[in-house]
Structures are given as structure tokens and as C-alpha cells.
C-alpha positions in Angstrom: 0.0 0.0 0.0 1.4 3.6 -0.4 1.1 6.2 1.6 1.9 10.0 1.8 4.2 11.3 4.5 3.7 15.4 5.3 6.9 16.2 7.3 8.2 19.6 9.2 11.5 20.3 10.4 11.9 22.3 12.7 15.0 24.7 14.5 14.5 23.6 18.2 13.2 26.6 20.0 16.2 27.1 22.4 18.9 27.5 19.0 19.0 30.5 17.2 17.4 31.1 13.9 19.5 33.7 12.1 17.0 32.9 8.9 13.8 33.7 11.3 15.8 36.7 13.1 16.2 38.1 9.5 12.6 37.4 8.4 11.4 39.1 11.6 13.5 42.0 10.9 11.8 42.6 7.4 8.8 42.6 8.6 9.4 45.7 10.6 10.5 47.1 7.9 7.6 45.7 5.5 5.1 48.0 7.8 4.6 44.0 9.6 5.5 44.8 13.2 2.4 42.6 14.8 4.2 39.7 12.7 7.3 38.8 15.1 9.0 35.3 16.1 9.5 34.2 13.2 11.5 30.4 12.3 12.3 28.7 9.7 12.2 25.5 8.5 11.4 22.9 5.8 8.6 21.2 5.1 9.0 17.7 3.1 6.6 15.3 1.4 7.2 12.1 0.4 5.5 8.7 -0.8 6.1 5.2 1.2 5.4 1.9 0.1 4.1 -0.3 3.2 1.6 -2.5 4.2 -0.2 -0.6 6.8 -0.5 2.9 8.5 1.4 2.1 11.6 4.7 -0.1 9.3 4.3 3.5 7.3 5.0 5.6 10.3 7.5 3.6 11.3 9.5 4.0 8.4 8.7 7.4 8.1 9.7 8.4 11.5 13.5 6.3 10.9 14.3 8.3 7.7 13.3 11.1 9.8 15.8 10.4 12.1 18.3 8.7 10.4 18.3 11.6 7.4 15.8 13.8 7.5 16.6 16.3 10.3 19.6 16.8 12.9 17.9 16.1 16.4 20.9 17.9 17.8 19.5 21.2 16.1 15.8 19.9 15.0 12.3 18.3 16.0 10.0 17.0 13.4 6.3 16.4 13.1 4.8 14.5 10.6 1.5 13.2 9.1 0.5 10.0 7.4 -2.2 10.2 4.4 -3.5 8.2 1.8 -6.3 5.4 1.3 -3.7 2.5 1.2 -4.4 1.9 -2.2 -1.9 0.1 -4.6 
């Protein structure tokens, strides 16, 4: 069965986002100022071939931390989709 994976990474909220920090700045300056804390991260979406929801999230969740993000600098979310059809 396949299955569609929604992922975010995310900076962990303790680090630094110098990306967010700038985005935040430009809004200021954009006329934005009720727009503030901004981060920065990427969003991926993939397919996975597996034979249920559960074996799906599994898989999902060990590319996720095997390859996907740097847990030492990131979290993820994710969400699994898809009517399990072949």
C-alpha cells in the first residue's frame, strides 16, 4: 500500500534562527511589526510503500531520524495520508 508522508523540520526553540531573526527584521521594515518570532524550517513530502499505517510511520519516522533532520538542532512532526491503495 502507499502512503503519503507530510513532514516539518523544525530549528528547536532554544537554537538560534538567524533565517527567522532576519525574516522578523523585514517585517518591521515591510510596515509588519504585529508579525514577530518568526522560524524557519522545511517542510518535506514524500511517498512510502508499506503494508499498513502504523509499518508506514514507522518508516517514516526512521528516515526522519536517520536523514531527515539533525535532532541535535531539529524536531519533526509528521503526518500520514492516503487510502492504502496500490
Amino acid at each position: 500500500m502507499k502512503f503519503t508522508a507530510e513532514i516539518d523540520v523544525m530549528p528547536l526553540k532554544a537554537l538560534l534562527d538567524p533565517q527567522g531573526k532576519a525574516v522578523t527584521g523585514s517585517m518591521k521594515n515591510l510596515g509588519l511589526p504585529e508579525i514577530e518570532d518568526v522560524r524557519i524550517g522545511k517542510h518535506i513530502s514524500l511517498e512510502v510503500e508499506a503494508s499498513s499505517e502504523a509499518a508506514a510511520r514507522e518508516k517514516v519516522d526512521a528516515a526522519c531520524r536517520k536523514l531527515l533532520a539533525n535532532p541535535i538542532m531539529e524536531f519533526y512532526t509528521f503526518s500520514i495520508s492516503g487510502s492504502g491503495s496500490h
